[in-house]
C-alpha positions in Angstrom: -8.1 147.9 14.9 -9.8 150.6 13.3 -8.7 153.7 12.1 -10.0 157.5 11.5 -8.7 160.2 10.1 -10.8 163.6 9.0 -9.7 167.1 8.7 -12.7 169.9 9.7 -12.8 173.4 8.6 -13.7 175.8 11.6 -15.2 178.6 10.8 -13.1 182.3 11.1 -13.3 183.3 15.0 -12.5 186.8 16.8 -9.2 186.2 18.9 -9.9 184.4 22.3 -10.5 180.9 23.8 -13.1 179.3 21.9 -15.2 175.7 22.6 -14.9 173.4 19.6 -15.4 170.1 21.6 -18.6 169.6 19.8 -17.2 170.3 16.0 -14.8 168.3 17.0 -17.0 165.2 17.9 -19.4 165.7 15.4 -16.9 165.5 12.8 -15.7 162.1 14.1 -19.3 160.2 14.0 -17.3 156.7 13.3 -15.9 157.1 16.6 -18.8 155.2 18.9 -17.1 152.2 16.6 -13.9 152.4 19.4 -14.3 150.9 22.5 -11.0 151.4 23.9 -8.4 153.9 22.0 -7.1 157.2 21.5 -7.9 160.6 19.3 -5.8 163.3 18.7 -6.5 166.7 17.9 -4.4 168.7 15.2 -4.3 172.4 14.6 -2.6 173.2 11.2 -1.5 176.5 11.7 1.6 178.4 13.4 -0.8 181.1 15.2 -3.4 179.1 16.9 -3.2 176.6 18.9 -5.5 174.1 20.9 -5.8 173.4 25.1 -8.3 171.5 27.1 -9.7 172.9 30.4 -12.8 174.9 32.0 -15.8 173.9 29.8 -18.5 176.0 31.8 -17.8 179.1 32.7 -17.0 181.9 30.0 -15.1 183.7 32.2 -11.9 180.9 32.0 -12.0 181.8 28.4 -11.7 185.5 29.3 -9.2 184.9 31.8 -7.2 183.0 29.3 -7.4 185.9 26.4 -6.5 188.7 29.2 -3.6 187.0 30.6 -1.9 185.9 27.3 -2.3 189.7 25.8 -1.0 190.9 28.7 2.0 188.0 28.7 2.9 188.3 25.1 2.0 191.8 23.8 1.1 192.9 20.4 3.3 195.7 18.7 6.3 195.1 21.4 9.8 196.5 20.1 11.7 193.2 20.9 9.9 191.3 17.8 11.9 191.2 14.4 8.9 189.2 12.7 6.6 192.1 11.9 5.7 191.5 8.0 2.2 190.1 8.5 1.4 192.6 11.2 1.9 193.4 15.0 0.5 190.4 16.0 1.7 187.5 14.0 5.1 186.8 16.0 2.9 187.0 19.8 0.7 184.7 17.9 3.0 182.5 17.2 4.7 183.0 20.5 1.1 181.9 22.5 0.4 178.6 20.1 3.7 177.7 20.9 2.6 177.8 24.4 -0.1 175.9 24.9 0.7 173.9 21.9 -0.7 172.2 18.5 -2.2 168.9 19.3 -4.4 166.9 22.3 -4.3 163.2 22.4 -7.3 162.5 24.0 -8.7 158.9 25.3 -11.3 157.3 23.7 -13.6 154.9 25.8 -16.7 153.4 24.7 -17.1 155.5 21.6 -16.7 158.8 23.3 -14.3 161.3 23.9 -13.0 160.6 27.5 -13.6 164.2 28.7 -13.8 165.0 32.5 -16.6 166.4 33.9 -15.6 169.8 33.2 -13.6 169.8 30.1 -14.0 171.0 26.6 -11.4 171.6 23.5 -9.9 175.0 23.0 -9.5 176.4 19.6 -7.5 179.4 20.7 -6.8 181.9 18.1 -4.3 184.2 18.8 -4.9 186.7 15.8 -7.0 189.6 15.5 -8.5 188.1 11.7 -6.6 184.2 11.4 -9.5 183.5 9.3 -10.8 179.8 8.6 -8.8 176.7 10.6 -8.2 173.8 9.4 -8.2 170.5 12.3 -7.0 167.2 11.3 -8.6 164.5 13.5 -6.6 161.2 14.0 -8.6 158.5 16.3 -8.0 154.7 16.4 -8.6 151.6 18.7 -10.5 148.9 19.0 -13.8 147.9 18.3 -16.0 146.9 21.4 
């Protein structure tokens, strides 16, 4: 059984839906060592989050950013949770959403991706600044 662990520091992003599939696997080198396992994916903040879909075409990112704003407005009277700005509480409101962690299969040293799937860093602030991943994988060798 072997076992990884490795925490990544993404650089700050604008808010939207942003591909980190390949930070992600570069980070995780060791992992071609798993033949059959699992990784998971761990976002260490309460206002961003992580999802897995569309990895092609920029406009599911888009889509994404347009019809959370829309969902979960910034600067809304209903939210008490204003100290750190008008869009802290939506923030944390969207990552609860879609979520802090993917567990992800790992099959003959690789991410087991479909076709069409990449990781989502989605940050839901305006300036979240750095964020911090912590990548679990482990299985067996080959």
């Amino acid at each position: 059984m072997i076992w990884l662990q490795r925490e990544v520091r993404l650089e700050p992003r604008p808010r939207g839906f942003h591909l980190v599939t390949r930070e992600v696997e570069s980070a995780l080198p060791e992992l071609e060592r798993i033949g059959v396992g699992i990784a998971n994916v761990f976002v260490r903040h309460t206002s961003a989050s992580l999802t897995l879909n569309e990895n092609a075409s920029p406009d599911v990112r888009r889509d994404f950013r347009t019809w959370f704003d829309q969902a979960v407005p910034d600067g809304a009277p209903y939210w008490s949770h204003t100290l750190e700005g008008p869009d802290d509480m939506p923030a944390h409101v969207k990552s609860s959403l879609t979520g802090s962690s993917l567990t992800i299969p790992v099959s003959d040293g690789r991410l087991a991706l479909g076709t069409w799937q990449g990781i989502y860093l989605c940050e839901h602030r305006d300036s979240g600044g750095a964020r911090s991943l912590l990548l679990t994988a482990w299985g067996e060798e080959p």
